[in-house]
C-alpha positions in Angstrom: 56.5 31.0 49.6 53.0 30.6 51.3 50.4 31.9 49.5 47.7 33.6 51.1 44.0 33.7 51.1 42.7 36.7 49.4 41.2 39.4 52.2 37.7 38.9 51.4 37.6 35.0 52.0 39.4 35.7 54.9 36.9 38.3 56.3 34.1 35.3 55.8 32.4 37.3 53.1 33.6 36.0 50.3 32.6 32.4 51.1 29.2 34.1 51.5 29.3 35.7 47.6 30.9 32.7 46.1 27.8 30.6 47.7 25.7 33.3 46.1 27.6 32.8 42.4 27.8 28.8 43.0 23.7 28.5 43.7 22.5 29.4 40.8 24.5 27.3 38.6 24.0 24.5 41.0 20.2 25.4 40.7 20.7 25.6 36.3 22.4 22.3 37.1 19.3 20.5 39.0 16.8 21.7 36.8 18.6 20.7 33.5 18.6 16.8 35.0 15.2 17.2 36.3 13.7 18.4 33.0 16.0 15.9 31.1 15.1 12.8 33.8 13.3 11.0 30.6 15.8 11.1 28.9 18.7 10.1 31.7 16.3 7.0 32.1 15.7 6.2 29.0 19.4 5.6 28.1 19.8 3.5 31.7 17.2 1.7 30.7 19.4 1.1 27.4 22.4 0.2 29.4 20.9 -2.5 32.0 19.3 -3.9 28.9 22.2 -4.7 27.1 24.9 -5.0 29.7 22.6 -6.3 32.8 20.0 -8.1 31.7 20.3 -11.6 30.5 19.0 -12.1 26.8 15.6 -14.2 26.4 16.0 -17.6 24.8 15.4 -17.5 21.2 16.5 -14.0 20.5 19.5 -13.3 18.6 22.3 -10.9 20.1 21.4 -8.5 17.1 17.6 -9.1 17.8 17.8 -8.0 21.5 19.6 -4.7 20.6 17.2 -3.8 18.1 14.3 -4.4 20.7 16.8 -2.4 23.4 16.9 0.6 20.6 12.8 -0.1 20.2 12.3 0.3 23.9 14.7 3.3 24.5 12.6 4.7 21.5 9.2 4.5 23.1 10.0 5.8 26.0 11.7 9.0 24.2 8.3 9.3 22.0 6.2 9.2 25.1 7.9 11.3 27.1 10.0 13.9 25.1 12.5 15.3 27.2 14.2 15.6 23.4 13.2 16.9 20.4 11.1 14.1 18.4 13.6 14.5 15.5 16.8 13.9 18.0 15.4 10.4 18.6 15.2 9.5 14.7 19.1 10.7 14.9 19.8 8.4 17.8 18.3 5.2 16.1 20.4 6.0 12.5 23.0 6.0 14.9 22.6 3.4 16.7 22.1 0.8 13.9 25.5 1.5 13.2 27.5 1.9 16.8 25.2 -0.6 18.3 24.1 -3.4 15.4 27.6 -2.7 13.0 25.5 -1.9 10.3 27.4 0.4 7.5 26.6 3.9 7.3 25.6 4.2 3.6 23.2 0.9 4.0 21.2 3.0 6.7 20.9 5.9 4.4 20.0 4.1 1.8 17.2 3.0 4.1 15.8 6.0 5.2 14.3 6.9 1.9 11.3 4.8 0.6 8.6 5.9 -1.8 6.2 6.1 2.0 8.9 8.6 3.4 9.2 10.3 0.0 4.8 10.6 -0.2 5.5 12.0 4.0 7.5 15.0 2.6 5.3 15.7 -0.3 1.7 15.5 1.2 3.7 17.9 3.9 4.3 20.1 1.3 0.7 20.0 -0.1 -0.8 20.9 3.0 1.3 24.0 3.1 0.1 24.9 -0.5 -3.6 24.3 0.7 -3.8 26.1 3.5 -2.4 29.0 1.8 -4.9 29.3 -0.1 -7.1 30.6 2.8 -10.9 29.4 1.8 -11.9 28.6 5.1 -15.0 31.1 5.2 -15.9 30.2 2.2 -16.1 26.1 3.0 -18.0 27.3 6.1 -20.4 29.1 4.2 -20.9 26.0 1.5 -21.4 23.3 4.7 -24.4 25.5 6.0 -25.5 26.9 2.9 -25.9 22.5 2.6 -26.8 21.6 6.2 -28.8 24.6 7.1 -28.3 26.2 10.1 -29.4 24.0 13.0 -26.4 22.9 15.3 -26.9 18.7 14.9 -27.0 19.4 11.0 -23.7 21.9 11.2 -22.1 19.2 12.9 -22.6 16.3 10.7 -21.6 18.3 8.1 -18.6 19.7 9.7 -17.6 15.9 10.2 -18.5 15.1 6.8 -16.4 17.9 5.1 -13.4 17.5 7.6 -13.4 13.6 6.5 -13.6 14.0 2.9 -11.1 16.2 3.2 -9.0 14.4 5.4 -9.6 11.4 3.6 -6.7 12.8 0.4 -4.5 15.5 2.0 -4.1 14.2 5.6 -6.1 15.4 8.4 -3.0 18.0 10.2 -3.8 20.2 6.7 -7.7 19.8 7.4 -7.6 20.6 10.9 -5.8 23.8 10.3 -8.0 24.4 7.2 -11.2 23.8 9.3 -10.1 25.5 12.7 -11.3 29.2 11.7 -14.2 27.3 9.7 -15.7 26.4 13.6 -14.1 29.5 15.0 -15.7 31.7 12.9 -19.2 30.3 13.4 -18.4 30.3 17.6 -17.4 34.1 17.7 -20.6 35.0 15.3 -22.7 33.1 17.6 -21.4 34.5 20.7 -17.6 36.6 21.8 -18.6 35.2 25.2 -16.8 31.8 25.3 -18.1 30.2 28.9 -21.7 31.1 27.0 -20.7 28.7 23.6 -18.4 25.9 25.8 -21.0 23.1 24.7 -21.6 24.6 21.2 -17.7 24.9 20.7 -16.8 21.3 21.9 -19.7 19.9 19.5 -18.0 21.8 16.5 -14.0 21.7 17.2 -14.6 18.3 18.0 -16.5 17.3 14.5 -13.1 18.8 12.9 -10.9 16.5 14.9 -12.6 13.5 15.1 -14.3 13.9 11.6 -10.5 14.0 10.4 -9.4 11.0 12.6 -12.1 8.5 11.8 -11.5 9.5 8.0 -7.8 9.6 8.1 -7.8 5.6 7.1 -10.3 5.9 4.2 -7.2 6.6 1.7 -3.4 5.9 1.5 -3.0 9.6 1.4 -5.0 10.3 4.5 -2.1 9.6 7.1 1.7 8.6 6.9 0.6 5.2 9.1 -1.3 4.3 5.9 1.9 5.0 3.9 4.2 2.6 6.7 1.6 0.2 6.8 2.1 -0.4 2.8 5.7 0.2 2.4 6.2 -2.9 5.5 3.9 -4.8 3.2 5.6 -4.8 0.7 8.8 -4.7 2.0 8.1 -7.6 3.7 6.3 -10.1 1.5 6.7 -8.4 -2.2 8.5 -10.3 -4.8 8.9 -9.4 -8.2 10.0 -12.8 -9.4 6.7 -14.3 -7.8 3.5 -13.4 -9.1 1.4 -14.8 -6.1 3.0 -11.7 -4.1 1.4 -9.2 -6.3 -1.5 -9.1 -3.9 0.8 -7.6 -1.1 0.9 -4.3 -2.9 -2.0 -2.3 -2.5 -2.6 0.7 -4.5 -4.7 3.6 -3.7 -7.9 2.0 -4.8 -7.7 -1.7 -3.5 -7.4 0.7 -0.3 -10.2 2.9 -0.5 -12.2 -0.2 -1.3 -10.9 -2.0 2.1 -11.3 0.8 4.3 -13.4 4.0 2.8 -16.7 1.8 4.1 -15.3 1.6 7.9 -14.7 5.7 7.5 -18.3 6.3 6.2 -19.8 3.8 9.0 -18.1 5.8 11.8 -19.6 9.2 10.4 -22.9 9.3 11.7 -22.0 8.0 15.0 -19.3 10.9 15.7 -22.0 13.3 15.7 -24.4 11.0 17.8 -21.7 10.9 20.4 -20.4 14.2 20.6 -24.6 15.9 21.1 -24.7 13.5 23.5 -21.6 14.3 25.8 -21.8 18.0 25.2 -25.2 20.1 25.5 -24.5 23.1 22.8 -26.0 26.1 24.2 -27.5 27.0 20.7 -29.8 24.7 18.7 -29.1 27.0 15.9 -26.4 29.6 14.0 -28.8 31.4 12.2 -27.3 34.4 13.6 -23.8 33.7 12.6 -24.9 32.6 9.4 -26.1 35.9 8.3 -23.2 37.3 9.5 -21.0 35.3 7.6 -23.0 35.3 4.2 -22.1 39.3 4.7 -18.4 39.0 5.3 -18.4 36.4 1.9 -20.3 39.2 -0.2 -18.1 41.7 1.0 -14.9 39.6 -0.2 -16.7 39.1 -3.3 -16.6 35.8 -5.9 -13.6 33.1 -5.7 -10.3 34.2 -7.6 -9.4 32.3 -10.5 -6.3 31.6 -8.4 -8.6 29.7 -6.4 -10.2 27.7 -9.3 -6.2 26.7 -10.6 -5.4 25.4 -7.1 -8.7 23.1 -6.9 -7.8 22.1 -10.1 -4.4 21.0 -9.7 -5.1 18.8 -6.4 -8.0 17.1 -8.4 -5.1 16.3 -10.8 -2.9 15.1 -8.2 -6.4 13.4 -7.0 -6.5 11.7 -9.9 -2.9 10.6 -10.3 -3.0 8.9 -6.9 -5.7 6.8 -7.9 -5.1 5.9 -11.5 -1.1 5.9 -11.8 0.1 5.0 -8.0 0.6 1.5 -8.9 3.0 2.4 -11.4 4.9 5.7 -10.0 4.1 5.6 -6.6 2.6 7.6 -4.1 5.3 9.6 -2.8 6.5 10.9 -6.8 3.1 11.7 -7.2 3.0 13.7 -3.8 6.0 15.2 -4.5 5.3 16.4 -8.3 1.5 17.7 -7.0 3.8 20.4 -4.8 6.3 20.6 -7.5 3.5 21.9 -9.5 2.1 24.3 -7.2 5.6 26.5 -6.6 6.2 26.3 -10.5 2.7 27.7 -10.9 3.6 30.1 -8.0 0.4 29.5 -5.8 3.1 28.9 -3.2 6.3 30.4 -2.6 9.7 27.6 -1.0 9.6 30.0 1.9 6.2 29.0 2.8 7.1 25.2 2.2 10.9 25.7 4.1 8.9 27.0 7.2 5.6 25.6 6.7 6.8 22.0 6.5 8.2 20.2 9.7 11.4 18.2 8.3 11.8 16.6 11.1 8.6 15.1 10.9 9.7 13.2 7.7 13.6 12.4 9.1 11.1 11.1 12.3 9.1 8.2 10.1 12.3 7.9 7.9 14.0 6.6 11.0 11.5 4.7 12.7 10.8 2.6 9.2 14.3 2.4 9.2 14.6 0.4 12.6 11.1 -1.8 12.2 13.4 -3.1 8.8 15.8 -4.0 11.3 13.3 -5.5 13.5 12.5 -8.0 10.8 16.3 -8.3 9.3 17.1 -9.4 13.1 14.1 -11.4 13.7 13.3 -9.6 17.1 9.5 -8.6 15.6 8.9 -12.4 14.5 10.3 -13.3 18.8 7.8 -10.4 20.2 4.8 -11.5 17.6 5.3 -15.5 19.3 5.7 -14.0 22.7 2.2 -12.1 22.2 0.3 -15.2 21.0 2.1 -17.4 23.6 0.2 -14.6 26.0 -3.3 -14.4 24.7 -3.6 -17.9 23.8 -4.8 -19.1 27.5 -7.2 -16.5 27.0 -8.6 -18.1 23.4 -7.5 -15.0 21.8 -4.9 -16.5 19.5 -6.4 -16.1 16.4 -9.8 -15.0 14.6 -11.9 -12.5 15.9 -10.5 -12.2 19.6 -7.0 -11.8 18.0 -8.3 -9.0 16.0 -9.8 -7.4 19.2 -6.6 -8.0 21.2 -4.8 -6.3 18.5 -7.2 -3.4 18.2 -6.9 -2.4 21.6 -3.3 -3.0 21.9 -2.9 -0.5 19.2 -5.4 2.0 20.4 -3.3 2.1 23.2 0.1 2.5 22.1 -1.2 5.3 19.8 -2.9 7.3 22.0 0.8 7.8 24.0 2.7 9.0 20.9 1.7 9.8 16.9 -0.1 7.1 14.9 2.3 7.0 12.5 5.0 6.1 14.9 2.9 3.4 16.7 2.4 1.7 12.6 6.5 2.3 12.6 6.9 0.2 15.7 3.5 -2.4 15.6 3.9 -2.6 11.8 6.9 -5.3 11.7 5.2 -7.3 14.8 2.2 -7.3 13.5 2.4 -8.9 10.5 5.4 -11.5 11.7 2.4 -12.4 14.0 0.0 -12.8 11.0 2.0 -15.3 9.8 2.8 -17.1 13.2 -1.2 -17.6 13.6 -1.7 -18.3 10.1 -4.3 -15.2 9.6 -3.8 -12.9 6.6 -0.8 -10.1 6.7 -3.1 -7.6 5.1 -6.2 -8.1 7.5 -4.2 -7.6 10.4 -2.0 -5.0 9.1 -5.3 -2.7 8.2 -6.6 -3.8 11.5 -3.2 -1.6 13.0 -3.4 0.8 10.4 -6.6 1.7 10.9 -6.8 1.0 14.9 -4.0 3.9 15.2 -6.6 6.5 14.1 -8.6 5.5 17.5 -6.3 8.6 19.2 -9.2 10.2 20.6 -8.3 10.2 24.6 -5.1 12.4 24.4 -4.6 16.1 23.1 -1.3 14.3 21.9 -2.8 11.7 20.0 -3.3 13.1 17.1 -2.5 16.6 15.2 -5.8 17.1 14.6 -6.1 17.2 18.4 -3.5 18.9 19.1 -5.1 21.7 16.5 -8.3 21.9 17.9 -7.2 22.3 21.6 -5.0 24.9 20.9 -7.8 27.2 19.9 -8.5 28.0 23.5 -12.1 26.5 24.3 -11.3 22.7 25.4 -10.0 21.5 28.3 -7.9 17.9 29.0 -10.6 16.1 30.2 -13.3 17.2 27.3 -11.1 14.2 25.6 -11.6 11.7 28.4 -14.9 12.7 28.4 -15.3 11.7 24.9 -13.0 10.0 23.8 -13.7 6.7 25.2 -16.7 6.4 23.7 -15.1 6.9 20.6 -12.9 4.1 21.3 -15.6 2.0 22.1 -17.7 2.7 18.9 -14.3 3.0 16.1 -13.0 -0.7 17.4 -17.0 -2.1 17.1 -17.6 -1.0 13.7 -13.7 -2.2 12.8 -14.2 -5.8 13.7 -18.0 -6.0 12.5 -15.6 -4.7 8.9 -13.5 -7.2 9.2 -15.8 -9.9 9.6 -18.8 -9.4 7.5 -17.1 -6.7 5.0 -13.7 -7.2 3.8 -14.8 -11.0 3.0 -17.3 -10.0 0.8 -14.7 -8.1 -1.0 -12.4 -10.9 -1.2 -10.0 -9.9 2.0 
């Protein structure tokens, strides 16, 4: 029995309608690749590199796999045609499809006091912001800087970074946002009439934040990478000569709190000088905010409990870090504010981005690897082998070369994830050109802050642009100069500064 073609295909028509259903799925089908590309070239880049490619001299099998899963990484953080957090599930799994390595022993590896001080400074910010005193730490910067726009500024900066400096500068930038915005829209609701004014002051959040982020172990997760590698890598309990590769809170404020308070000054320089605010002063908006702080009337003894605590948990970082760790501290600081009830685990389930913390868990996971496997010590040789023609194989030009390698890396995906992947290279370098480990690991550590070019680069950035009044290129515009003035100050540190105290 023949079977026929139903009428309507056979009247032409219904190849006409099944065109007409076929199109847009074809169309779904297109656009789903298109939009995906990255992430289609990323894992053909994975392929030719394991299958196609020949492997360099000197690099183990195991090596050239973990630098295939480093690559196929970068690309994925630059690009994200993914969620950030799938590409931390892709490099647990390939360490054990692709290296053989035992499910449980990667586990066990993504949890580390630095991933464990992550999730609870995370979890602090959420308690602080929720605390709302944003008018009120507007009011107390002008009430100390009075109201001209240069002073403002500077003190915006100076707040930002003091704050930044202990809880991290994505919980100041979100603290400080209606801080600026509230002194913009009492100055003027008109916002092409405040574009210079607003740049000056959203930009004194963001970069007052960045240049402070490296004063303090707590003020960024790269900090936290930067000294877990350390003293994953060179810390031995049976040897007392490797006690000076752990660095508690204050050797690091010592190291690096100067570089932060150099910088200061200079971020306000800089940004007067590439934007012209409109106003020279906010005495208007001042009066209208000392109002709106009458009307809510004095500070809530809530208030005083939570400023309390967070001194405590100030206090514990500095004096008890070297015993406990940063991350139990981190994590019992937070503890104490839900048992106290100043925040509730809704606010810390939603406020807190878990992937975030599985993100750095994974990506300190795989720079391990890149030291197990050696592939960090092959791509630290290959690096000298490059600037060493150009005399930059050790001392100060190595330090340059460094800086501006890093600046770069980090201003095309988050700083902690440019520590994650420098970190292991780095300081199998340091020892390659016989400098010190910890010089050239705070040289990375603190280099990754220079994120100024990119709305990317940093949260802080990211915070500030999304209020509406900045545009792309206000960060070019800027942020070079930054660049340029962060990586001066740096080496001048590292030269004349950290020797005098005994780095």
């Amino acid at each position: 029995m023949r079977l026929e073609p139903p009428k309507l295909l056979r009247s032409g028509l219904g190849v006409g309608r099944l065109r007409l259903r076929r199109a847009p799925a074809l169309r779904d089908l297109l656009f789903f690749f298109w939009y995906k590309r990255w992430f289609f070239i990323a894992m053909a880049v994975c392929a030719l590199m394991l299958l196609v490619v020949p492997m360099p001299s000197g690099l183990t099998r195991e090596g050239w796999t973990v630098l295939t899963m480093s690559m196929v990484a970068i690309i994925l953080f630059i690009t994200e045609p993914i969620p950030l957090p799938t590409v931390a599930l892709l490099i647990i799994t390939g360490q054990v499809l692709l290296l053989g390595i035992d499910s449980s022993t990667v586990a066990r590896s993504l949890m580390s006091d630095s991933v464990l001080f992550i999730m609870g400074s995370l979890m602090l910010a959420v308690a602080v912001v929720k605390q709302k005193l944003d008018k009120r730490i507007a009011y107390m910067i002008v009430r100390f800087t009075g109201t001209k726009t240069a002073y403002v500024s500077a003190g915006i900066s100076l707040v930002s970074g003091l704050l930044a400096s202990v809880i991290g500068e994505h919980t100041v930038a979100a603290m400080m946002l209606p801080v600026a915005i509230t002194l913009i829209t009492l100055t003027s609701e008109d916002q092409k009439s405040v574009r210079g004014l607003a740049a000056v002051l959203l930009f004194s959040i963001s970069y007052g934040c960045s240049v402070a982020g490296i004063g303090t172990p707590s003020g960024g997760a790269r900090n936290a990478i930067m000294i877990g590698y350390w003293k994953e890598f060179f810390y031995d309990p049976a040897n007392p000569e490797t006690y000076k590769f752990i660095i508690d809170y204050v050797k690091w404020i010592i190291y690096c709190y100067p570089v932060f308070l150099m910088q200061l000054p200079f971020v306000t320089l800089i940004l007067l000088f590439t934007f012209k605010p409109e106003h020279k002063d906010l005495s208007r908006a001042v009066v209208k905010l000392r109002e709106q702080i009458r009307a809510e009337g004095p500070m809530k003894n809530s208030d005083w409990v939570a400023i309390a605590l967070f001194f405590v948990i100030l206090v514990g970082w500095v004096g008890f870090s070297d015993s406990l760790g940063l991350g139990l501290i981190a994590v019992m600081g937070a503890s104490a504010f839900l048992i106290i009830g100043m925040v509730r685990w809704d606010d810390i389930n939603s406020g807190v981005n878990w992937g975030v913390v599985l993100l750095y868990a994974a990506a300190i996971s795989l720079g391990v690897q890149m030291k197990n496997t050696g592939a960090a010590l092959w791509i630290a040789n290959s690096f000298l082998d490059v600037v060493k023609p150009l005399g930059a194989d050790s001392g100060l030009p190595l330090w340059a070369a460094l800086s501006v390698l890093t600046t770069g890396v980090t201003n095309s995906m988050s700083n902690g994830a440019a520590v994650a992947v420098l970190g292991p290279i780095v300081l199998n370098m340091a020892e390659a050109a016989g400098e010190s480990p910890i010089l050239l690991g705070f040289i990375t550590a603190i280099s990754s802050a220079f994120a100024y070019l990119t709305v990317i680069g940093t949260p802080a950035c990211t915070i500030v642009y999304a209020s509406g009044y900045l545009k792309t290129t206000d960060f070019l515009a800027v942020g070079f100069r930054m660049a340029i003035m962060s990586t001066i100050i740096l080496l001048l540190a590292a030269g004349l500064y950290w020797p005098l105290v005994g780095l």
